[in-house]
GUKOL-208687 format. One record per residue (C-alpha): residue in one letter; y, z, x. Coordinates in steps of 0.02 Angstrom, whole numbers, plus 50000, padded with zeros to 5 digits. Layout:
% residues N
aYZX ...
This chain:
% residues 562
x510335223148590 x511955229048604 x511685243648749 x510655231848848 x511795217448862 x513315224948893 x512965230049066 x512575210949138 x513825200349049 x515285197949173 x516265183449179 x516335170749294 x517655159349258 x518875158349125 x518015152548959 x519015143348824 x518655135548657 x518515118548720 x517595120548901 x516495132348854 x516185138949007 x514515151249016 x514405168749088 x513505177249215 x511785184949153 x511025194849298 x509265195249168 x509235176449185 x508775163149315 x510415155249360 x511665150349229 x511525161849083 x512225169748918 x512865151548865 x514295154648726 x513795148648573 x515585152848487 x517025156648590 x518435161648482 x518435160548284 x519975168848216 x519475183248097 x520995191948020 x521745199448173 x520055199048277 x519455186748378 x517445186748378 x516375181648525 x514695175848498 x513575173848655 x511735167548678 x510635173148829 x509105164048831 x508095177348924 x508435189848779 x508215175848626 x509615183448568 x511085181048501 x512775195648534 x514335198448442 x515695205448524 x517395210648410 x519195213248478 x520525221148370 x522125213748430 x523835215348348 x524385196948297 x525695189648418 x527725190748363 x528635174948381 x529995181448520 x531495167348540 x533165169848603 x534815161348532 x536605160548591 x537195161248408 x537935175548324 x537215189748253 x538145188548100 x537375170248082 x535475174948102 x534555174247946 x533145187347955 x532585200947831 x533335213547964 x534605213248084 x534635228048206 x536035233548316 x536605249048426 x538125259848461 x538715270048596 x539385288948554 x541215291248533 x541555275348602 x542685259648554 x541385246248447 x540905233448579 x541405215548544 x539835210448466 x539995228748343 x541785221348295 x541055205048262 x539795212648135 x541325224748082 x542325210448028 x540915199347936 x540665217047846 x542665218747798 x542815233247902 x541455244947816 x540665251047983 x542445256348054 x542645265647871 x541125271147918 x541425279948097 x543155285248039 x542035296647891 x541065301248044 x539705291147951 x539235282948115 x539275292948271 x538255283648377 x537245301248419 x535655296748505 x534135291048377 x535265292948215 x534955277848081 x536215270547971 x535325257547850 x536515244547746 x535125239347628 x536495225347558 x537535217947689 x538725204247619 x539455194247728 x538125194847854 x536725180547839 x535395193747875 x534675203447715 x535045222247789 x535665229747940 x535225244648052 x536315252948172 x535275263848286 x536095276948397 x536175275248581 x536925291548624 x538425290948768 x538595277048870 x538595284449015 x537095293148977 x535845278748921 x534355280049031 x532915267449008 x532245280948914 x533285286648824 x533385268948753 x531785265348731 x531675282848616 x533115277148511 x532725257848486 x530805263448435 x531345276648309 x532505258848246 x530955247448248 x529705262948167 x530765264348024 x531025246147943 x529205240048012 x528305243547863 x528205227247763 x527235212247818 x528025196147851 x529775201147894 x530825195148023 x532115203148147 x533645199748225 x534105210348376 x535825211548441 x535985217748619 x537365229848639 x538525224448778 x538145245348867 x536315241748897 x536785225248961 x538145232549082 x536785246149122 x535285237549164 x535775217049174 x535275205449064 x533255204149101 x533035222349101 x533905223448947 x532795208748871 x531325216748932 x531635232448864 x531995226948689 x530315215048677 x529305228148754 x530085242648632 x529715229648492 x528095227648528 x527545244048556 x528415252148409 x527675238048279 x525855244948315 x525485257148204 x523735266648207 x522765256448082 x521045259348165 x520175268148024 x521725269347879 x521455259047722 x523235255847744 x524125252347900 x526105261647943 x526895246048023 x526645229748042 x527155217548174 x528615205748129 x528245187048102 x529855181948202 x530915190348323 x532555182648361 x533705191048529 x535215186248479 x536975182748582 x535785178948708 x535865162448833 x534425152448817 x533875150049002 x532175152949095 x532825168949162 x533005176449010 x531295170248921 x530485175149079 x531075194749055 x530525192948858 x528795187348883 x528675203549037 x529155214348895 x527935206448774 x526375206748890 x527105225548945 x527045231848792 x525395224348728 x524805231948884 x525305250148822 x524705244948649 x522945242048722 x522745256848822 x523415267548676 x522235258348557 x520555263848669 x521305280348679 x521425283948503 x519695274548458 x518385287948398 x517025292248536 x515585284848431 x516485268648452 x517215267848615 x515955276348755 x515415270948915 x514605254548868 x515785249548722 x517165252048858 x516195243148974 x515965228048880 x517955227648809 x518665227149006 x517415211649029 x517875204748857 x519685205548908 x519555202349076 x518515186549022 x520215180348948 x521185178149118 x519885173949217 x519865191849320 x518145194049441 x517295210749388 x515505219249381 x514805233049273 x513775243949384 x512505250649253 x511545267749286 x510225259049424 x511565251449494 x512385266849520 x511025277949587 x510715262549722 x512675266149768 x512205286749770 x513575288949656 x512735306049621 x514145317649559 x514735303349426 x512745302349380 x512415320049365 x513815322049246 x513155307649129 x511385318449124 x511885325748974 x512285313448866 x510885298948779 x512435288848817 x512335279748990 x513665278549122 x514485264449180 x515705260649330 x516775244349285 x517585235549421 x518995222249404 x519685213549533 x521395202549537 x521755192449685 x523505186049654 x524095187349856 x522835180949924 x521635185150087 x522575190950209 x523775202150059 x523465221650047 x522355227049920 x522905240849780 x521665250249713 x521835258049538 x520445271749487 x520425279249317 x519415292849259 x518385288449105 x517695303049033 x517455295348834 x516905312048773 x517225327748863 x516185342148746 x516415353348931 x514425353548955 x513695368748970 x515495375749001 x515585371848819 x517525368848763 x517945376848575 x518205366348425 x519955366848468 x519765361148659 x518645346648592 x519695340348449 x520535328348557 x519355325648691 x518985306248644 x520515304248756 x519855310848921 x519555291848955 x521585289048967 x521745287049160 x520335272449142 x521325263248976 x522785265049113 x522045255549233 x521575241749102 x522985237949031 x523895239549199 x522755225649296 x522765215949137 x524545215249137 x524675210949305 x523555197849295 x524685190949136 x526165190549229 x525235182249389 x525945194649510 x525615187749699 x524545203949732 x522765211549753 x522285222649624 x520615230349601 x520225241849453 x518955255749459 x518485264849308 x517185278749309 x516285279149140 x515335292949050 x515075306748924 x515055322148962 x513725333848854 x512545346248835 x510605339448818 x509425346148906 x509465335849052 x511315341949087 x511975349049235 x511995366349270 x513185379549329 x512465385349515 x511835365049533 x512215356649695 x512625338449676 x512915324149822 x514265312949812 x514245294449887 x515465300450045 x513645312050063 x514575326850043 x513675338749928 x514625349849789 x514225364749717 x514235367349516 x515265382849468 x516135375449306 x515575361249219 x516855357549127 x517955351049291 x516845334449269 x518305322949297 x518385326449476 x516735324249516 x516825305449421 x518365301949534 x517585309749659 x516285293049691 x517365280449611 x518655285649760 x517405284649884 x516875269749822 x518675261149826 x518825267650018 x517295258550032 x517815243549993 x519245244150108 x520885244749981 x522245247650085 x523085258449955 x522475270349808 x523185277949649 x521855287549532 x522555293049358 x521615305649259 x521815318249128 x521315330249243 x521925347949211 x522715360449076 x523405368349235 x524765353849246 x525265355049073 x525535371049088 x526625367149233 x527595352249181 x527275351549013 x526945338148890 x527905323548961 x527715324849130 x526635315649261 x526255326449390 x525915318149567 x524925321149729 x524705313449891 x524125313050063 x525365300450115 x527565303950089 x527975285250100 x526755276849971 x527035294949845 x528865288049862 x528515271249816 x527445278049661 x528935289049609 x530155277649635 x529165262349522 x528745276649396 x530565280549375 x531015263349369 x530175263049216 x530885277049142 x529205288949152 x529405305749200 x528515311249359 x528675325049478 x527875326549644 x526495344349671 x526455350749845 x524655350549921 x524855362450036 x523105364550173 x522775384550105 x522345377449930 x520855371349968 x520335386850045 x519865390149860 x518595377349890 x517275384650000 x515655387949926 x514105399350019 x512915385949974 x513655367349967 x515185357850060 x516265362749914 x516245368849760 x517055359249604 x518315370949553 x519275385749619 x520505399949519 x521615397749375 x523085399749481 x523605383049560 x522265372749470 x523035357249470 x523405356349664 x521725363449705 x520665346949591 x521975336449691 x521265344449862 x519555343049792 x519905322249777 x520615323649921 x518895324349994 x518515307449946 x520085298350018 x519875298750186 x521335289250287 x521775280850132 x523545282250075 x523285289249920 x524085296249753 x523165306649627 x524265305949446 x523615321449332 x524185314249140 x523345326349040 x525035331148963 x526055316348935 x524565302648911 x524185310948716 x525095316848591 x524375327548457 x525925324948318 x526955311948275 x528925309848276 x530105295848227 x529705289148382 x528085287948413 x526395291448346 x525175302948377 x523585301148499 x523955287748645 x525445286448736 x525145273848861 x525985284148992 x526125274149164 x525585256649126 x527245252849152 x527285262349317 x525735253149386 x526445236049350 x528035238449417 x527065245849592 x526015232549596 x527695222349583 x528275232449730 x527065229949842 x526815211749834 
């Protein structure tokens, strides 16, 4: 029941508890899959129940979702807030700002006893707990580390407030007071500061509590900003951070989900579930749907697998008719075993992620549609397994994409490609104006960058600016490839238009020249995450498995570009 309704329900307008608007069957004459149950609040899951009369039947569908924080704002003083926690920051080797000396003297001086005993340096990420802090009308205070003023990126912040956040959010039902240090207002203003706090807050509550009996963190019942006027402005840049970070929280949540629960259909049917929630046209192209669009090099890699592909397509139109469109495509690969190139244990371990650069795009047109940016966004995500059954594809097979050109087979574990490969030519199709495609695409740009880094390619300078520049805004690290015309010399095959992969040496720039097949005229930027999107070891500031690399980055383009 579950496999064949997920590729029809779709939603057509936005449903609520109390309207009870239908969805779109495409089994059914006219109106179908009537909801019988919108939302009923289940722990921290809402449950949808839908009934399509065509299939008697009723369906289920489940959403994990972290519970909301309370975010508010207050001008009073942090020494005044009454919370279980009280957190606050310090520069390096630097005088206490005037909201430190407030907290100084409520505390009789112990924090400049403190940095005189070079108790308190301020070094980047270091933690000083007071677990009994008379004199203040929270319970405890932490002062987090911000590292030199002059030297507190957005990153760099981010890093040290989450290792702050990670540490005391281990309790359910507490409540936090924040109190902004005066640097990262001087540094960023006032909203960027606010946004960067609620965001960081958000993120670093969400623990991994997918399949644990007992979950790490848990989000706070009430966050209070404090020092902090109390003006639209300023709520405006909390509630960006918020929907930001539950954004990143999302896409890291489908990331880390195993791959017998989240595969092309389960995906699938999440993007319409959420997209259902704001209203956001889509379709699910199931796999007749996509052999009518000759999406044949997405299709032959799903052969494998008993698991059906699907291509999910969201669309946002916050700018109107005559606005450019962006187009987002993410490569959704939910299990990548290689195929017949088959990986090792150790190259499969963490292959449930190869569907990152699609859980990008999610939670980046989500967000956008949240924050009701005046743009066009459409979302493309290209969704399958790859495996080995005995209907997989072959080394030596030729393949035919949708642009009609045809590809020869020569490794078939470089399947990623060849799912971008249609879902590109399917965007140019439908006449975005610009592109972006993010995919964990090759251990070749690892190798290069490393871990953290994005790397980026393009056929066009002036939009690959605009992505660096939006990236960098948001404090993700990202460094333009050349593409330079002989690397695709690697390409040529004896027997097809191209073959899927060429040497080890320049890997990463020769899949970007194979996608760049697909483009056309299309400005276009091709983001290879396979380092920085996944983590395989946790640290005081993060956890392992999902990053939520460039969620951030796409919002803030889209923001750009409006």
């Amino acid at each position: 029941m579950y496999a064949s309704l997920t590729k029809y329900l779709m939603p057509s307008a936005r449903p609520t508890a109390t309207d009870q608007q239908p969805f779109v069957c495409k089994d059914c004459t006219g109106w179908g899959g009537e909801i019988a149950e919108r939302v009923d609040t289940i722990g921290t899951s809402f449950v949808n129940t839908f009934y399509c009369p065509f299939l008697n039947s009723l369906f289920l569908i489940s959403t994990a979702r972290v519970l909301h924080m309370k975010f508010s704002t207050t001008t009073a003083s942090s020494t005044e807030v009454k919370a279980n926690w009280l957190v606050a920051g310090i520069s390096e080797n630097d005088e206490f700002s005037p909201s430190l000396q407030r907290l100084d003297e409520a505390l009789d001086g112990s924090l400049s006893r403190m940095r005189e005993r070079e108790d308190l340096t301020g070094k980047a990420g270091e933690v000083t707990v007071l677990g009994d802090a008379p004199g203040l009308a929270a319970d405890r205070l932490l002062i987090v580390g911000l590292g030199p003023a002059d030297k507190q990126s957005l990153q760099e912040l981010r890093k040290a407030y989450s290792t702050a956040i990670r540490k005391i959010a281990t309790k359910e039902k507490q409540s936090l007071g924040l109190c902004v240090p005066e640097s990262i207002v001087s540094a960023l203003g006032a909203s960027a500061a606010l946004e960067l706090l609620s965001d960081t807050v958000t993120v670093s509550c969400s623990g991994q509590g997918l399949y644990q009996d007992e979950k790490s963190r848990y989000p706070f019942e009430e966050v209070l900003i404090t020092e902090v006027e109390e003006n639209q402005e300023n709520k405006a840049a909390v509630r960006r951070g918020v929907i930001l970070g539950e954004a990143v929280n999302l896409t890291r949540e489908l990331v880390n989900r195993h791959p017998d629960d989240i595969y092309p259909e389960s995906f699938a049917q999440r993007a319409a579930d959420e997209a259902a929630d704001l209203g956001i046209r889509g379709e699910i192209f199931d796999e007749e749907m996509l052999k009518d669009e000759k999406m044949g090099a997405m299709l032959a890699v799903a052969q494998g697998s008993e698991r059906p592909p699907r291509m999910v397509v969201l669309k946002y139109n916050g700018g109107g008719e005559e606005a450019p469109t962006l187009g987002l495509v993410g490569k959704g690969v939910t299990f990548d075993s290689g195929g017949l190139s088959l990986k090792t244990s150790a190259g499969m371990i963490t292959m449930k992620s190869d569907m990152a650069g699609a859980a990008t795009v999610l939670g980046a047109v989500l967000a956008i549609a949240k924050l009701k940016l005046p743009v066009n966004v459409v979302g493309y995500m290209g969704l399958v397994e790859n495996m080995t059954g005995g209907a997989a594809y072959k080394l030596g097979s030729v393949l035919t994409a949708r642009n009609g050109k045809s590809i020869e087979i020569h490794n078939t574990d470089a399947e990623g490609r060849l799912v971008l490969a249609d879902a590109l030519a399917f965007a140019v199709d439908d006449k975005v104006d610009k592109l972006v495609d993010l995919a964990t695409l090759t251990g070749a740009c690892v190798v290069a960058l490393g871990n953290d880094i994005v790397g980026a390619f393009s056929n066009d300078q002036p939009w690959c600016d605009s992505v660096l520049k939006s990236a960098r805004e948001q404090g993700e690290d990202i460094w333009q490839m050349p593409m330079y015309d002989y690397f695709a010399e690697q390409l040529k095959s004896e027997f097809a238009d191209c073959k899927n992969i060429g040497s080890r040496w320049g890997g990463a720039i020769t899949a970007a020249k194979f996608l760049e097949q697909f483009v056309g005229e299309t400005p276009w930027v091709h983001l290879d995450i396979a380092g920085p999107s996944y983590v395989e070891s946790s640290s005081a500031q993060r956890d392992a498995g999902g990053t939520g690399v460039m969620v951030r980055a796409l919002v803030r383009l889209a923001e750009a570009n409006s």
